[in-house]
C-alpha positions in Angstrom: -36.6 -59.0 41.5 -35.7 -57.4 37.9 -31.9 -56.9 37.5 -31.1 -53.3 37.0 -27.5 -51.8 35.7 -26.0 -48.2 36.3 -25.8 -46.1 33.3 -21.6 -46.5 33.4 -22.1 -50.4 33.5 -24.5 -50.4 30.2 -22.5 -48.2 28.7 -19.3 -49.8 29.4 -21.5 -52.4 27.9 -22.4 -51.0 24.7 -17.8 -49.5 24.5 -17.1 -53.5 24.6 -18.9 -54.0 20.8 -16.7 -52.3 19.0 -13.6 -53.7 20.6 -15.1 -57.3 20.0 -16.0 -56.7 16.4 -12.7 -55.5 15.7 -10.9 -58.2 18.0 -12.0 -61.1 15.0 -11.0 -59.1 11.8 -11.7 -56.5 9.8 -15.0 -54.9 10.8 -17.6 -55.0 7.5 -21.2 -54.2 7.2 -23.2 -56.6 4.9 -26.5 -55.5 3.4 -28.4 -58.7 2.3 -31.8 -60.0 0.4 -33.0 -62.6 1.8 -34.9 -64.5 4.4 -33.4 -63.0 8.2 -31.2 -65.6 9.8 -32.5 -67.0 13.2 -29.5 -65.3 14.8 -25.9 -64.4 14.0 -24.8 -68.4 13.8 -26.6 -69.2 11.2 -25.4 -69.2 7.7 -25.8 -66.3 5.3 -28.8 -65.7 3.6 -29.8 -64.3 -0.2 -27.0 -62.0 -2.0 -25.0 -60.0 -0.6 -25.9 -56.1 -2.1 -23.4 -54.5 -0.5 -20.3 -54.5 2.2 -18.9 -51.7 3.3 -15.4 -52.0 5.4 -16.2 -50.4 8.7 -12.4 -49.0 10.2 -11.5 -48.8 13.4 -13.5 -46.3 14.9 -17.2 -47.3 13.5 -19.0 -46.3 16.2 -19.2 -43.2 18.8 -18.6 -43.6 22.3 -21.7 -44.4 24.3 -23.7 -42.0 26.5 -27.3 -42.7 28.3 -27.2 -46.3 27.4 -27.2 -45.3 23.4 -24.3 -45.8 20.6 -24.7 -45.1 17.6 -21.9 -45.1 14.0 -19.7 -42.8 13.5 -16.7 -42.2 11.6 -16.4 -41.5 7.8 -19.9 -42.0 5.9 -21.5 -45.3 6.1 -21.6 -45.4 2.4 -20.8 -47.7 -0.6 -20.3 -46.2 -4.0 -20.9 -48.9 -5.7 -23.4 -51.6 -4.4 -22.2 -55.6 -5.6 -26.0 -56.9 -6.6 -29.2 -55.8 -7.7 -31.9 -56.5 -5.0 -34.3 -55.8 -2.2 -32.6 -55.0 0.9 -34.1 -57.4 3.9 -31.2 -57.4 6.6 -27.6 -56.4 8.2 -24.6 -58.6 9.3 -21.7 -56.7 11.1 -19.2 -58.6 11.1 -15.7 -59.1 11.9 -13.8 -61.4 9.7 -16.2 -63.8 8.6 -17.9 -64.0 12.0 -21.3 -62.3 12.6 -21.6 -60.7 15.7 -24.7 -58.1 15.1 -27.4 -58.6 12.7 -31.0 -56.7 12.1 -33.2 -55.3 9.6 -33.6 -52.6 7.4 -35.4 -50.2 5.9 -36.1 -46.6 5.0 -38.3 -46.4 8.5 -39.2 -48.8 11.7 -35.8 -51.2 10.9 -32.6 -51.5 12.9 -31.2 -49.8 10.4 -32.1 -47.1 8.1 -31.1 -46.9 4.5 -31.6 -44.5 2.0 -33.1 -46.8 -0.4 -33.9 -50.9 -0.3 -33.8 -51.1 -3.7 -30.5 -51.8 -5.2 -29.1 -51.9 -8.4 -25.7 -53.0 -9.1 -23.5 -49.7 -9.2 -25.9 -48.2 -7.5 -24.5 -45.6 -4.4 -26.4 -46.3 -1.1 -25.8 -44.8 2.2 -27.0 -46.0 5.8 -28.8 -42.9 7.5 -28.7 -44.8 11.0 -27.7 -47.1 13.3 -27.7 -47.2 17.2 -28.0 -49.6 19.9 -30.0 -49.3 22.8 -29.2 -51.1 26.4 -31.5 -51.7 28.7 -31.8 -52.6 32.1 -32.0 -49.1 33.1 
């Protein structure tokens, strides 16, 4: 038999990441070259191209089993490195706790651009996460 949760379960879920980001430091979003990590334990990969800090309230409360960021733009002004975006690291601290890839399209996260140049300005167009078990 499948396991199946009520839409107040997932998204109590999906309320809990923020929290738990937050709980372990500083929340920061890492745009990174580089070969994707097998998962959030493994080390850092390539350069990082940008981090942006994150606040407090990063991402909006969830409805329907969807959140997604919120909060002041998720931009950086001034990106750290020149290269080709691959993937993400939110993290809190210095520990990962959400990771994916991105892009301009079909990524876990949408960028504006995947090229960077140091100095550059980049902003993330989106980011959600979906829970399922509907």
């Amino acid at each position: 038999m499948a396991l199946f949760l009520s839409g107040t379960v997932r998204d109590a879920e999906l309320n809990a990441i923020e929290a738990a980001v937050n709980g372990t430091g500083a929340a920061t979003l890492e745009i990174r070259s580089g070969a994707v990590p097998a998962n959030c334990a493994a080390a850092d990969t390539g350069t990082a191209l940008a981090i942006i800090t994150l606040g407090a309230d990063w991402l909006a409360a969830a409805s329907g089993g969807v959140i997604a960021k919120t909060g002041p733009a998720w931009t950086d002004a001034s990106a750290d490195a020149a290269g080709t975006a691959a993937y993400f690291r939110i993290k809190g601290g210095t520990t990962c706790h959400i990771q994916g890839t991105v892009g301009t399209s079909a990524s876990d996260m949408i960028v504006d651009n995947v090229s960077f140049n140091a100095g550059q300005q980049f902003t993330v167009n989106s980011f959600s996460i979906t829970m399922g078990n509907a």
